[in-house]
N, C-alpha and C positions, 0 to 999 in steps of 0.2 A: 333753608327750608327744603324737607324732603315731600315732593307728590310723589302719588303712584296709583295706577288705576287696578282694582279687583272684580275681575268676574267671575258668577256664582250661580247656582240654578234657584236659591232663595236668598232674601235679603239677612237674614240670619245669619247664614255661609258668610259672604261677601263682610258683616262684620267681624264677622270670628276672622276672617282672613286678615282684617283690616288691624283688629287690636293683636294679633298673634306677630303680625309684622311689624307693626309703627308702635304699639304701647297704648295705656289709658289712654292719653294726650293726645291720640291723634285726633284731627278735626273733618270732620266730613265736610268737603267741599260739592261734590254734586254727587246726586243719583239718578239714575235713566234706567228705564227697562231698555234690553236688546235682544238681541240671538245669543245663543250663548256655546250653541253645537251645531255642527253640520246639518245635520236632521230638525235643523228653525225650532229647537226649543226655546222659548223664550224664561229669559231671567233678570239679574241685573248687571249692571257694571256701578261700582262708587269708587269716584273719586277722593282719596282721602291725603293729607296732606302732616308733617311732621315737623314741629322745632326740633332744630338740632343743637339751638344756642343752648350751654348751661346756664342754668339758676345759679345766678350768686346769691349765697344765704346772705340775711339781712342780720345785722351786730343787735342782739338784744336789745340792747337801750335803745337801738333808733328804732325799734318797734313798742315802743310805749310811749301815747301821747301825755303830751303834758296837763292837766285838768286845770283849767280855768278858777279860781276862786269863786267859792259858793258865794250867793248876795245874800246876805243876813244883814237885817236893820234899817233904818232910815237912810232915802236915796235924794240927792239934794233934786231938786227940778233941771237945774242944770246940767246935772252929769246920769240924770235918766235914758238920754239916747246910748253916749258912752259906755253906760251900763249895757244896754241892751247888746252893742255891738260887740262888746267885748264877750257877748255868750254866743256871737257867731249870728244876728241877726242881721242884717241887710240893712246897710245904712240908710237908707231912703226909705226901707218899711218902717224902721225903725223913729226914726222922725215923726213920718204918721202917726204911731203909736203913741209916741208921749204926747205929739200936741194934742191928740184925741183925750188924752188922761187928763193934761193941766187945765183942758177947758173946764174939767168939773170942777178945780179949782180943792182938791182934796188931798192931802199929805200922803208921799209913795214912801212905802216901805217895803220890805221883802214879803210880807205877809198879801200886804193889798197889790204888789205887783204879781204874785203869782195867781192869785182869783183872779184877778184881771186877765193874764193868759189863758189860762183855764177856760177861762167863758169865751176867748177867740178860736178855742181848738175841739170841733168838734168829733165824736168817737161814732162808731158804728159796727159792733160785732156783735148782734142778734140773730145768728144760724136759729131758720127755725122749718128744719123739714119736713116737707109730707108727706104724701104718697107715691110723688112722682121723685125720681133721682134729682137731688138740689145740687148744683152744678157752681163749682166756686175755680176760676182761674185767676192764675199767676201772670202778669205778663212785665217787663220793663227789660229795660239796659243790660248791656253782657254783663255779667261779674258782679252782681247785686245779691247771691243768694237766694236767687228762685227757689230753686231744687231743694237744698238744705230747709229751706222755711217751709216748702210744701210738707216736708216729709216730719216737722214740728207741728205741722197743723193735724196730719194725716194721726201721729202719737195723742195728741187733744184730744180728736175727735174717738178713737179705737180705746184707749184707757180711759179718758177721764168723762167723755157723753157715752160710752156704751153705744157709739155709733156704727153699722155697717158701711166701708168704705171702698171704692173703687179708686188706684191712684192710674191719671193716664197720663204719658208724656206726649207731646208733640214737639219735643226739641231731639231731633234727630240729626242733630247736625253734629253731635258733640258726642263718642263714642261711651266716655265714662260717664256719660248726663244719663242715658237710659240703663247703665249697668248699677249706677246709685239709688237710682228711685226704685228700683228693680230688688233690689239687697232691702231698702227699706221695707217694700213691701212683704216680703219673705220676712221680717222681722215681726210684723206686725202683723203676719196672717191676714191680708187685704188682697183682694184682686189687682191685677197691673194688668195693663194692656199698653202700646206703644201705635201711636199713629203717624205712620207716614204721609196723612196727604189728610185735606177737606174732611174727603167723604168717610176715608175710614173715624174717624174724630164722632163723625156722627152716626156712624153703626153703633161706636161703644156704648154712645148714651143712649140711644134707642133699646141695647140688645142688654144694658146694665140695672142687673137686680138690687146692687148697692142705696143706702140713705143719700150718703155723702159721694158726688164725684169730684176729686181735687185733680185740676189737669197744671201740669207745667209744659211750657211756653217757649221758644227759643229765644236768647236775649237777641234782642235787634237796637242798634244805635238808633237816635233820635235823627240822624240824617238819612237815613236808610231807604230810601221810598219804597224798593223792592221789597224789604221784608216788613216793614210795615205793611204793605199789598194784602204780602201772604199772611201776615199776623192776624188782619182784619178778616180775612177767609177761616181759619182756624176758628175764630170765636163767633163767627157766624155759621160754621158749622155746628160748633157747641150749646150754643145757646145758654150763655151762664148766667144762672142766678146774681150771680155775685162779680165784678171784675176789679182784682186789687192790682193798684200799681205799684211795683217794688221797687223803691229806691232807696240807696245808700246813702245814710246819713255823712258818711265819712267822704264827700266830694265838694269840688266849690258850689256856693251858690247859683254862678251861672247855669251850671250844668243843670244841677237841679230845677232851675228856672226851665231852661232849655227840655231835658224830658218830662215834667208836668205836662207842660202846652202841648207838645208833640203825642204824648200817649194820653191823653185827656179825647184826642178826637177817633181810637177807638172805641169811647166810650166805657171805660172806666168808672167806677163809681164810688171806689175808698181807696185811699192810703197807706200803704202798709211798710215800714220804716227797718230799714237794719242793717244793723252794723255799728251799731252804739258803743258800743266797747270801742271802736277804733277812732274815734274822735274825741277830740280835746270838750267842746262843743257842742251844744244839739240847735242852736238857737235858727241856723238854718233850713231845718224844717219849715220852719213861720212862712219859708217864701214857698214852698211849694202848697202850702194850705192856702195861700192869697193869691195864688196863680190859680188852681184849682178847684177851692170853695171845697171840695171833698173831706168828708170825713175820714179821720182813720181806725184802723181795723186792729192792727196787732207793731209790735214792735220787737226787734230782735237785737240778743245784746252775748251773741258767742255761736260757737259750733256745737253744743251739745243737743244731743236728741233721743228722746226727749226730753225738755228745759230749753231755756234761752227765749222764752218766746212769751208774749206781754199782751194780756188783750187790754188795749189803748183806754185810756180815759184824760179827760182835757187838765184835772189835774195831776196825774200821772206824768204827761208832756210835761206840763209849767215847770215838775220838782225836776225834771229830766235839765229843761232849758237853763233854770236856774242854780239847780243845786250842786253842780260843781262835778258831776259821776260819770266819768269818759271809759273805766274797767267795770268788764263784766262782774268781777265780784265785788263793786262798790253800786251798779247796777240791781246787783239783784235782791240787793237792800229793801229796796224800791218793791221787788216784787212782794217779799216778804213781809212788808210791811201790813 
């Protein structure tokens, strides 16, 4: 890994310095104002850091998961659980769940096991703005697809609600993070603005003429306390209407266990899933809706934008967990349905 310190009389400079020498990829490790000239002008110094490892390309076929057989027809009572786990359910939720079924004492089939899901998963995408800027954040885990989903939501909102939209980032840590939502915006004729700290976070929305404000987030691990700290600053700066948690469907259970609970205590209040295409599986979801109890909001199943993106309904999930569609164009079946 390559570091290297940049200093500059504005934070804009100091980037342009940073991706002109390190590339997109470089990662911003710290920022500090200092001196920057003899004559005590102050500016900044960022520390920003470089993989030098190459990417080894991945062999086609091991980047296509294998899709689980769809459940069609009659499920004996004793291979109900097996079923379920075998779609990626959590074996111990999973138990609960049938013994919860057989006590009705009522024949499972694929029909009655999917209403049955359906009614455990609840949805909630009712944007409904008013006078004041309605403020919707992104936040979870590194490598989830923040950014990309913002800027699906941001294409929603500008084509298809005829919404006015402000997009603001506060993940400045990641040099191509603010240069992508920055290009989206410029596509979509939206305001961008970029906040480095609390307080600027909350000038935008005080000073933002926009319906919709959609801020993205810097991913932070579930063990992180530090940036969890500062995560919790951010959106208490912001004050959002709305706070979704973004998680990859395409990771173990535990983990998913593991960031529900952790990002649930800054108050969070939906769901929002992706990465669908890259799992065999959706059934794992199920544990972060019973860790969580939250609704979810949207679900995402590719990199296109805009497209790829699902406003959630419980039997939308159920055909997702059940019906066998791990590739984006066997996903988007679903939408078009």
């Amino acid at each position: 890994m390559r570091i290297r310190k940049f200093k500059a009389s504005t934070m804009a400079e100091a980037l342009q310095a940073v991706k002109t020498e390190l590339g997109d990829s470089a990662v911003i490790l710290k920022t500090r104002t200092m001196s920057v000239s003899e004559d005590g002008r102050r500016g900044f110094e960022v520390t920003a850091a470089q993989d030098l490892e190459p990417v080894r390309p991945v062999p086609q076929a091991a980047m296509q998961p294998l899709a689980a057989p769809p459940v069609v027809g009659a499920i004996p009572a004793s291979g109900l659980v097996q079923t379920l786990v075998s779609r990626g359910v959590d074996e111990l939720l999973a138990r609960r769940l049938a013994d919860a079924w057989q006590k009705k004492s009522r024949p499972v089939d694929s029909e009655s096991l999917e209403k049955a899901l359906a009614a455990l998963i609840p949805s909630r995408n009712d944007l409904k703005p008013g006078t004041e800027p309605y403020v919707i954040a992104l936040v979870g885990p590194t490598g989830v697809g923040k950014t990309t989903t913002l800027a699906k939501l941001a294409a929603h909102f500008v084509l298809d609600r005829r919404l006015s939209v402000q997009l603001v980032t506060a993940d400045t840590h990641r040099i191509a993070a603010v240069e992508q939502l920055e290009a989206y915006a410029r596509l979509l004729g939206t305001e961008f603005q970029v906040g480095y700290a609390p307080d600027e976070i909350r000038r935008h929305r005080e000073n933002c003429k926009a319906r919709v404000v959609l801020l993205d987030t810097p991913g932070v691990g579930p063990m992180d306390d530090a940036g969890m700290g500062y995560l919790a600053d951010v959106l208490k700066a912001a004050s959002p209407n709305e706070t979704h948690l973004v998680l990859s469907a395409a990771v173990r259970t535990q983990d998913l266990r593991l960031c529900a609970v952790r990002f649930q205590a800054l108050g969070c209040d939906r769901l929002l899933f992706t990465k669908l295409d890259e799992t065999a599986t959706a059934g794992q979801i199920l544990t972060a809706l019973a860790e969580t109890r939250l609704p979810v909001s949207y679900w995402t199943c590719g990199q296109i934008v805009p497209g790829d993106i699902q406003a959630a309904t419980g039997e939308g999930m159920a055909r997702l967990i059940l019906g066998g569609l791990p590739h984006a164009e066997s996903v988007r079946a679903i939408q078009s349905a």
